[in-house]
C-alpha positions in Angstrom: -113.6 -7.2 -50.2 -114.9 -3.9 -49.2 -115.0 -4.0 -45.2 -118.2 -3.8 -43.0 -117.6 -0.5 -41.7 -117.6 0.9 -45.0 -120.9 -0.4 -46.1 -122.2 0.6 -42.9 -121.4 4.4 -44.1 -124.8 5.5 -45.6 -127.0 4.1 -42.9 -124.6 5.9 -40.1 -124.7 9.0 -41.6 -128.6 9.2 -42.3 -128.7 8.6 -38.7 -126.6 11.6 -37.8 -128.4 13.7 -39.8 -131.7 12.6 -38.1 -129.6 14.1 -34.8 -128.4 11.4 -33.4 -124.9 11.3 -31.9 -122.2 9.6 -33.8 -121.2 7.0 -30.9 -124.8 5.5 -31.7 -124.9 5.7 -35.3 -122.9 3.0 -35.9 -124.5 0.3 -33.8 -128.2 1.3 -34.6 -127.2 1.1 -38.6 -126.2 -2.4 -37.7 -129.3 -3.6 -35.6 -130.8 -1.8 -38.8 -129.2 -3.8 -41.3 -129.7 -6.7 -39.1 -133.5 -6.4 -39.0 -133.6 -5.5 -42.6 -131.8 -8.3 -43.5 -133.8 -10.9 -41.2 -136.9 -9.5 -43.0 -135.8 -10.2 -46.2 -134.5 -13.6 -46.2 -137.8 -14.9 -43.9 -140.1 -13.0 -46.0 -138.6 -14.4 -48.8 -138.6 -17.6 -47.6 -142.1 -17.6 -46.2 -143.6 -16.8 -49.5 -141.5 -19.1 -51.9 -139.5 -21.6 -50.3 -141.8 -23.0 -47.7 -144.6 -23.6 -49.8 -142.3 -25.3 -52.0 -141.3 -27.5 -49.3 -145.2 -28.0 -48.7 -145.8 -29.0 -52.4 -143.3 -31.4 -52.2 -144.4 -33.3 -49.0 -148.2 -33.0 -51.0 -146.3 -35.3 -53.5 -145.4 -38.0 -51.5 -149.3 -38.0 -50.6 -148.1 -37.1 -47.0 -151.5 -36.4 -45.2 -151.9 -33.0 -43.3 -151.7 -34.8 -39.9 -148.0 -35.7 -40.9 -146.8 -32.5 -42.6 -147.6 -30.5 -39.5 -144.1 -31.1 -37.7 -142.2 -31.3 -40.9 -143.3 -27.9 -41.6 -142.3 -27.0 -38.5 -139.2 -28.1 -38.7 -138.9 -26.8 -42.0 -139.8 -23.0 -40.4 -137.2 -23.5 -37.7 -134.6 -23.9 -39.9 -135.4 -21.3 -42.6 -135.6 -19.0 -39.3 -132.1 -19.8 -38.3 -130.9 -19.6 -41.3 -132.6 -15.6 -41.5 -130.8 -14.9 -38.6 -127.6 -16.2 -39.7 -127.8 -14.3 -42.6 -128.8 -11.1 -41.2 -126.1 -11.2 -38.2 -123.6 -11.2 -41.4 -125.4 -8.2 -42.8 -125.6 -6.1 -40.2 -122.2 -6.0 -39.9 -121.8 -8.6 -36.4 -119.8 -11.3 -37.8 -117.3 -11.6 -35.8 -120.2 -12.5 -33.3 -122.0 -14.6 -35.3 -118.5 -16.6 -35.3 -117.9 -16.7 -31.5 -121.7 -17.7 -31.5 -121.3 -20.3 -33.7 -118.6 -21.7 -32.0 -120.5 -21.6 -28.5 -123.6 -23.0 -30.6 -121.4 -26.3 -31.7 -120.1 -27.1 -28.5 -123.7 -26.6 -26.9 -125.0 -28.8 -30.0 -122.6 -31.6 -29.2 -123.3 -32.1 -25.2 -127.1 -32.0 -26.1 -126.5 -34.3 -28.4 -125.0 -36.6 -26.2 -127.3 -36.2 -23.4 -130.2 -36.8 -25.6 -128.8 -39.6 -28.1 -132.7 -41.6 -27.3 -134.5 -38.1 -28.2 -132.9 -37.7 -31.0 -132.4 -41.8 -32.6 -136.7 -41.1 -32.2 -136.9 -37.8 -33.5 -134.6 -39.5 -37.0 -137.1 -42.3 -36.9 -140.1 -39.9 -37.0 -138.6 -38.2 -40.0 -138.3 -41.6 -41.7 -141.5 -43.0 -40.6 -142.9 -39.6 -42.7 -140.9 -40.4 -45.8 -140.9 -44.0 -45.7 -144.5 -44.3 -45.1 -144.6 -48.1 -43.4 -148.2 -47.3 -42.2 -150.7 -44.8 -41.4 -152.9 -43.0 -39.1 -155.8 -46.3 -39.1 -153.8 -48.8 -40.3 -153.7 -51.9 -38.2 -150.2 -52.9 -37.6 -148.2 -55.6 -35.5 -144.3 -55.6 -34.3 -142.3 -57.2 -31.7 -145.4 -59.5 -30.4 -147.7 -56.3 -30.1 -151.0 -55.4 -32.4 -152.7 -52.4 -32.8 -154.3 -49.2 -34.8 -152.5 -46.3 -35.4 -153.8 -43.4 -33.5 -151.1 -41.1 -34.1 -147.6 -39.6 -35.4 -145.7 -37.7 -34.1 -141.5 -37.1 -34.3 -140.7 -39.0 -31.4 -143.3 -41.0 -30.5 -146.4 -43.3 -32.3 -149.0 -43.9 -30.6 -151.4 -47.5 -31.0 -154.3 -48.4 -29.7 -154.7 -52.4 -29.1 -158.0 -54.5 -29.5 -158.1 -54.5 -25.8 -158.1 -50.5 -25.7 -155.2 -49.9 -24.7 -153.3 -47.1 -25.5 -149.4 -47.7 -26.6 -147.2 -44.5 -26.4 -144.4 -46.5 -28.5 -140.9 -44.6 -29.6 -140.4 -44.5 -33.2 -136.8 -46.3 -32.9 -138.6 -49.4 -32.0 -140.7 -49.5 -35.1 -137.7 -48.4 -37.5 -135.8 -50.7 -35.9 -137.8 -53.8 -35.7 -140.0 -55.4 -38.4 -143.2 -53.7 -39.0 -146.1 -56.1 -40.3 -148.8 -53.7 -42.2 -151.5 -56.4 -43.1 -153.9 -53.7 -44.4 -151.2 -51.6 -46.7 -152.7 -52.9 -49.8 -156.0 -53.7 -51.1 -156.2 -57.0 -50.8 -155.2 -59.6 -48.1 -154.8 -63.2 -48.0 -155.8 -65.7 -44.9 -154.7 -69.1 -44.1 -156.5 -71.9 -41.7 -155.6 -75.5 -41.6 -158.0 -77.6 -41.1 -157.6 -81.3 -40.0 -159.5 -84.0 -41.0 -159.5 -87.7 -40.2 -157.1 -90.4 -42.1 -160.2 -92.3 -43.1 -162.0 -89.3 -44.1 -162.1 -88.3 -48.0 -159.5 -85.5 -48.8 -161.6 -84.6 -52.0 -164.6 -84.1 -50.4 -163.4 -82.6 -47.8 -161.7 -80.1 -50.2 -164.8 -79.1 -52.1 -167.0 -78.4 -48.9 -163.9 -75.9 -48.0 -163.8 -74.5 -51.6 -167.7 -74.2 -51.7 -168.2 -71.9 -48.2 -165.4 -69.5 -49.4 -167.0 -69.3 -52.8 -170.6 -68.6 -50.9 -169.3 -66.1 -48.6 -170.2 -62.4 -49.8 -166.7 -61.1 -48.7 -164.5 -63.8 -49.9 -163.0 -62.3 -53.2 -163.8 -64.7 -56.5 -160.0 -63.8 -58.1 -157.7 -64.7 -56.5 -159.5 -68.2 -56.4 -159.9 -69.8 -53.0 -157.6 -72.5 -53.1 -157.0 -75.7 -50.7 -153.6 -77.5 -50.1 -152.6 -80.6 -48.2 -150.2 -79.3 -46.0 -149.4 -81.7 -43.7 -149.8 -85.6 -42.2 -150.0 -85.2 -38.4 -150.0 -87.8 -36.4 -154.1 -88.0 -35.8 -154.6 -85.8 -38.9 -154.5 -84.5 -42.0 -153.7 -81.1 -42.2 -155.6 -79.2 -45.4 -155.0 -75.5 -45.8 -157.6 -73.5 -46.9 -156.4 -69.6 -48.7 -158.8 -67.2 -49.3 -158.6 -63.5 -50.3 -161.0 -60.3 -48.8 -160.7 -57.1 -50.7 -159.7 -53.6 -48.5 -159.2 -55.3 -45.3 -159.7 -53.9 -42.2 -159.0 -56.0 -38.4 -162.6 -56.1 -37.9 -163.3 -57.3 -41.3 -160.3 -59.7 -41.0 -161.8 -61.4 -37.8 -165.1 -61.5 -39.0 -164.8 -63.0 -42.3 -162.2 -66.0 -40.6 -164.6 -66.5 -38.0 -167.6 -66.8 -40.4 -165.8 -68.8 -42.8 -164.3 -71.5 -40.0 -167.7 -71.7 -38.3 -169.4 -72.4 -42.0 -166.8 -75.0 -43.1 -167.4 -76.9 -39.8 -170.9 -76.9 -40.1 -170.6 -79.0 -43.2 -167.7 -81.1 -42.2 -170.3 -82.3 -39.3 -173.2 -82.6 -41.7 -170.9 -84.3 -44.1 -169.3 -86.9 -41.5 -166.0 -85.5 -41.7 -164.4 -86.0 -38.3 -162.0 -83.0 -37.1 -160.0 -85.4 -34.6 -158.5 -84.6 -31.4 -154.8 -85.3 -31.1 -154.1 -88.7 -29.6 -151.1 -89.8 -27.4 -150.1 -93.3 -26.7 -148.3 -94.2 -24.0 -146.4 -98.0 -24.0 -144.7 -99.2 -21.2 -145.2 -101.5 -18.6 -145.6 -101.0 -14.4 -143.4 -103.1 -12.6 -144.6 -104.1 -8.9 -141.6 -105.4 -7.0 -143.2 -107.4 -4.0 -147.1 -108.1 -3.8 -146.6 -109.3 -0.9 -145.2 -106.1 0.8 -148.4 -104.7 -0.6 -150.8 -107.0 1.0 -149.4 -106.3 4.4 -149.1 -102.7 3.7 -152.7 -102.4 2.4 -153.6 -104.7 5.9 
């Protein structure tokens, strides 16, 4: 291996020619060689390797919004590795050693002291690859509901139905399950209805089958369909399933609200009681002496 010194040669003696002294030579060819070097390897990687990198998050249909910090990322570390490669060519490796050194011990205590930071900033990174939801998709976790306003590395942020702004870290949506009810381009709701024991199931079952059919944003296939789900103890339970195509929250509450108030509608013009729950109580009071009472209520 030819050592550093002698490579450094031709640069330290175009500098003495120029005039300068010899004791200076040396250390400018290196900061030379150092720059030239860190030119190089970012140029190079600034015109191939990060738009590489680009095309690639462009294939996994990653929207701007999301490759922004990626990217950044992505420049950060081509940048470190530039200067790692430059200290070497320049001739300071012996200093890029005690640095890196320093560097890992430094890296460790930060680590440590910022274990939350970072378990967010890995959750960011696989929220961006994974892809559970997007910016506008309506999303519920952990007893909470919302639209996704933004992503960033550490945190999301959701707004709720009631406007209110959630700044929520990404380790508790990797962490927990994520419901995405708008991820494809269909989605199915459920209602039960109950009905009387004395009223008729079939008929009951056509008037719910009939409304879903007549609404404009109930989807014709899938089918609506209507199960018997249950025998409660005042009624019986039939569930109704219909589909509505690229659903939205608004659209969701909309079309269930619509449909319900439509299918109850009927049932009253129909006759078709929708029963209250009833609770019986048996038992007997026991009075232990009347007479007592009398003189009491004397």
């Amino acid at each position: 291996m030819i050592p550093l010194q002698a490579n450094l040669g031709p640069v330290a003696s175009l500098l003495e020619s120029a005039g300068i002294p010899a004791a200076y030579a040396t250390p400018l060819g290196q900061i030379t060689r150092f720059l030239i070097g860190f030119m190089i390897v970012y140029a190079v990687s600034k015109v191939f390797i990060l738009p590489l990198i680009k095309k690639g998050l462009t294939k996994r249909n990653l929207d701007e919004h999301a490759q922004t910090p990626l990217l950044l990322v992505s420049r950060i570390g081509l940048i470190v590795v530039a200067f790692s490669v430059a200290f070497g060519f320049g001739g300071f490796g012996n200093f890029l050693v005690a640095m890196t050194g320093i560097a890992a011990a430094g890296a460790f205590a930060l680590a440590f002291a910022m274990q939350n930071v970072i378990a967010n900033f890995v959750s960011g990174v696989f929220i961006y690859t994974d892809k559970p939801f997007r910016i506008g998709d309506w999303i519920e976790w952990d007893g909470n509901t919302g639209i996704v306003e933004d992503i960033s590395l550490r945190v999301t942020r959701v707004r709720t139905f009631d406007n209110e702004l959630l700044t929520v870290p990404n380790s508790q949506l990797t962490d927990n399950v994520v419901k995405n009810p708008v991820d494809g381009d269909r989605l199915r709701q459920k209602f039960v209805f109950g009905i009387g024991y004395g009223d008729d199931i079939e008929q009951a079952t056509e008037i719910m089958i009939e409304e879903a059919e007549d609404h404009p944003d109930v989807m014709a296939d899938p089918k609506p369909s209507v199960r018997l789900l249950e025998l409660n103890d005042s009624d019986i339970g039939l569930q109704s399933r219909i589909w509505i195509a690229n659903p939205s929250r608004s659209d969701f509450m909309r079309v269930r609200g619509e449909y319900i108030k439509s299918v109850k509608e009927r049932f009253d013009t129909a006759g078709i009681d929708i029963p209250y729950p009833i609770r019986t109580l048996d038992g007997a009071i026991n009075v232990g002496n009347p007479a007592v009472l009398e003189t009491a209520d004397d």
